[in-house]
Structure formats: C-alpha cells, structure tokens
C-alpha positions in Angstrom: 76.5 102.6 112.9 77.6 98.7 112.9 79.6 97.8 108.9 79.7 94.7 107.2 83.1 93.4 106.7 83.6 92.9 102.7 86.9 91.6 102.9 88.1 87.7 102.8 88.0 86.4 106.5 86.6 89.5 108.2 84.7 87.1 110.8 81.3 88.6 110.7 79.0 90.9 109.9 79.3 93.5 113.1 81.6 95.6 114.7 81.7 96.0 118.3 80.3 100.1 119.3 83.5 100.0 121.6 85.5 99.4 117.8 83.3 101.9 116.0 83.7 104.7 118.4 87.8 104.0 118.3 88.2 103.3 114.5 86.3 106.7 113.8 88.7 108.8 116.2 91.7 107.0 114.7 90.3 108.3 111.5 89.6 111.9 112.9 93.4 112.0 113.9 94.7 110.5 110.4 93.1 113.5 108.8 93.6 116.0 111.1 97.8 115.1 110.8 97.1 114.9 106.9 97.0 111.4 106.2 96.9 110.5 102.5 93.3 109.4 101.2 94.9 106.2 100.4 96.2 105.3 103.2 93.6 106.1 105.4 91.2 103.8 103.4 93.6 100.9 103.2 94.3 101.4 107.2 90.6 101.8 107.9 89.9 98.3 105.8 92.8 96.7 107.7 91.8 97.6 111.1 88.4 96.7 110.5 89.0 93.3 109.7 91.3 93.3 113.2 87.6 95.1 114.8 85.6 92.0 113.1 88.0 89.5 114.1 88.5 91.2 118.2 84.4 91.6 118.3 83.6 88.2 117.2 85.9 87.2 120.3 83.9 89.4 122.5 87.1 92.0 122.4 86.9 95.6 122.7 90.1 97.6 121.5 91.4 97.9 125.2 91.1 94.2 125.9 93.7 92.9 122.9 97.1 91.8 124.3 100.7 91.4 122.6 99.2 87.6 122.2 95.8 88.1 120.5 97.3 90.2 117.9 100.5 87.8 117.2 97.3 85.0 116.6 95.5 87.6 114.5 99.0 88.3 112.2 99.6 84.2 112.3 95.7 84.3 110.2 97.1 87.0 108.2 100.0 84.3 107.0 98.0 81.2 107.1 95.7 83.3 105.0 98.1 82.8 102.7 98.3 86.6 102.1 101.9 88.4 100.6 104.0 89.8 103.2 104.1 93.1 102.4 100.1 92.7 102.8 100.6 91.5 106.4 103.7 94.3 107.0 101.0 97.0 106.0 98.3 95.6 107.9 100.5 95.4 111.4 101.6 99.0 110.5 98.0 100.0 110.8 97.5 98.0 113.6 100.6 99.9 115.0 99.4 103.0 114.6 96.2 102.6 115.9 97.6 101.6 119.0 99.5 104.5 119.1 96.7 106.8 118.6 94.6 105.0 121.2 97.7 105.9 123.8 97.9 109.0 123.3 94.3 109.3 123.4 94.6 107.5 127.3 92.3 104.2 126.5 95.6 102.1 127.0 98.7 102.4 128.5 100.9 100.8 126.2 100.5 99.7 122.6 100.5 95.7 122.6 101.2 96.1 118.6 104.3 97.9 119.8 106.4 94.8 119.4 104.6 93.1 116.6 107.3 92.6 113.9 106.5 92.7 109.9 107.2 89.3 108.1 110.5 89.9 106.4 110.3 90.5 103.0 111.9 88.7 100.4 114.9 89.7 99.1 115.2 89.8 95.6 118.3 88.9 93.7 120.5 91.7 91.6 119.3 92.1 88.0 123.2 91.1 87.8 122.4 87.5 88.7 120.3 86.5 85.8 123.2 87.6 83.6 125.5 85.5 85.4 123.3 82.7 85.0 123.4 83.4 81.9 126.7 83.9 80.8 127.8 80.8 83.1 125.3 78.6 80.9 126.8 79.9 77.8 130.2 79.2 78.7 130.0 75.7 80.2 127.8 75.2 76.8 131.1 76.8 75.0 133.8 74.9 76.7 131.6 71.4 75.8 131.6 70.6 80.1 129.0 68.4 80.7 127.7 69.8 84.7 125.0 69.5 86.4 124.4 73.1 86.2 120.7 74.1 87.7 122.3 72.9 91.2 125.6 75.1 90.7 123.2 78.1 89.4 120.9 77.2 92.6 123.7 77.1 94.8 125.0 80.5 93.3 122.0 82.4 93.6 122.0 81.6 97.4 125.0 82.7 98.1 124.4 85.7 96.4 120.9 86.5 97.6 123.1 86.7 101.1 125.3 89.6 99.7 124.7 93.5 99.4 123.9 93.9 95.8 126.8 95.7 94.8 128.9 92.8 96.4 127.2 90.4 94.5 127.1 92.3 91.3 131.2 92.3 91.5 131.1 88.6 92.5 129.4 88.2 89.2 132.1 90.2 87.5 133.9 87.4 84.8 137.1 87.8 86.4 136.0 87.8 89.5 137.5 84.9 92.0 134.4 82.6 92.3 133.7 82.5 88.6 136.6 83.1 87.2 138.2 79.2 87.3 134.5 78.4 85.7 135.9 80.7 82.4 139.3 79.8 81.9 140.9 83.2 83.8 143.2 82.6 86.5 145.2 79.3 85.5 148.7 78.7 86.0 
C-alpha cells in the first residue's frame, strides 16, 4: 500500500515498495522493543518524508549514502524548521538505519555520522535579573551609557559560561560587575 505524504515538503504523493516494505519492519521492531505510541508516530512521519523525498530520487533505503542524507538534513534547515525538529528527525533517520543493519539490508548506517544541529543555549533565568539590576543602577547613579551594547556584550559572555558560573558572575559583588555598583573602590 503506497501513502500520501501530508506533511510540508514531503516531495510527492508515493512511496517507493522498497520504502514501504522497510518502514513497516522498522515499525514491527519499535513495537516489539516497546516503543512509546508517540514516538513511533512521530518517527514513522519523519521517515516518511525521508521515503518521499529518497523515492522521488529514484532511491531505495539501501541506495542512500552519508551525502544524500547530509542534503536531505540541509532541506530540513533551509526549510526553515526549529532544530530540535531537525535533531528529532535525524534521530529517526538514525535509528532506522540501525534497524535496517541489523536486519542485514546494509552494512553500515550512512546516518551513523549525521550530527543534530546544536541547539541553542539559553541564558540563566539569573541574566535577566542582572540586566535588570545593572539598568537600575546605572539609572540610580545618573551615568549616561550606552547600555543595550554593554547588556549585549554581557549576555554573550555569559551565554559562554556553565550556568552556575554565570549565575555567580551576576552576583553584585562579583568582580565583573562589581566596579559597575560602586563595590570594590579604593
């Protein structure tokens, strides 16, 4: 049985037999090591907008290479698509080719070295305090600074820290802020 692809992008209409036959024993094999509902469906959606995409090429499951799926992920992106959308679709893609080696069709999993977007850090709660209090202060003390490209600047350097480093950078008497409030003069 051939499926339309609903989702945005899916290529076409069919699915090659070779893609059927391979995306129904990945499924057996999801259930079978107790696979969570969920994830099987969004895995089966994922890896059937990879089948579209491979079978309007003309590509069977064993004919994708390391490259094909690096240009499949770079349509994920240019899709314009979040990155932990594109992280969960390459897991799928992942473990598909995992199954399908075990199974014997291939001998090694060209997903095997596909690596996830990296996902974007998000700054400690911590920081929009310290934006905060650094407003109010230069506000309080009457200095007149440019202060979005010292807050931009900050929240930089801090997205680079751990978060309980940046959280005790942010500390008012810590050493980076601490000139900026008066603490620490001679």
């Amino acid at each position: 049985m051939t499926h339309a692809i609903a989702s945005e992008g899916a290529e076409g209409a069919d699915i090659d037999p070779a893609w059927e036959a391979a995306l129904l024993a990945f499924e057996r094999d999801q259930k079978r090591r107790g696979v969570a509902a969920a994830t099987r469906r969004a895995y089966g959606t994922d890896l059937r907008e990879l089948a579209a995409w491979a079978s309007a090429r003309g590509a069977g499951p064993a004919d994708l290479r390391y490259r094909d799926l690096r240009s499949f992920a770079a349509r994920l992106s240019e899709r314009g698509l979040a990155k932990s959308s594109i992280g969960r679709k390459l897991a799928a893609i992942r473990s598909f080719f995992d199954g399908l080696v075990d199974a014997g069709p291939v001998d090694a999993n060209p997903a095997e070295l596909l690596s996830s977007p990296k996902r974007e850090q998000r700054l400690p709660r911590a920081l929009g305090r310290g934006c905060t209090v650094l407003r109010a202060r230069c506000d309080e003390l009457g200095r007149d600074l440019p202060l979005q490209p010292v807050v931009d600047a900050l929240a930089a350097w801090l997205a680079q820290l751990a978060p309980e480093e940046a959280t005790a950078a942010l500390a008012i008497d810590a050493p980076v802020l601490a000139p900026l409030f008066g603490m620490g003069r001679n």
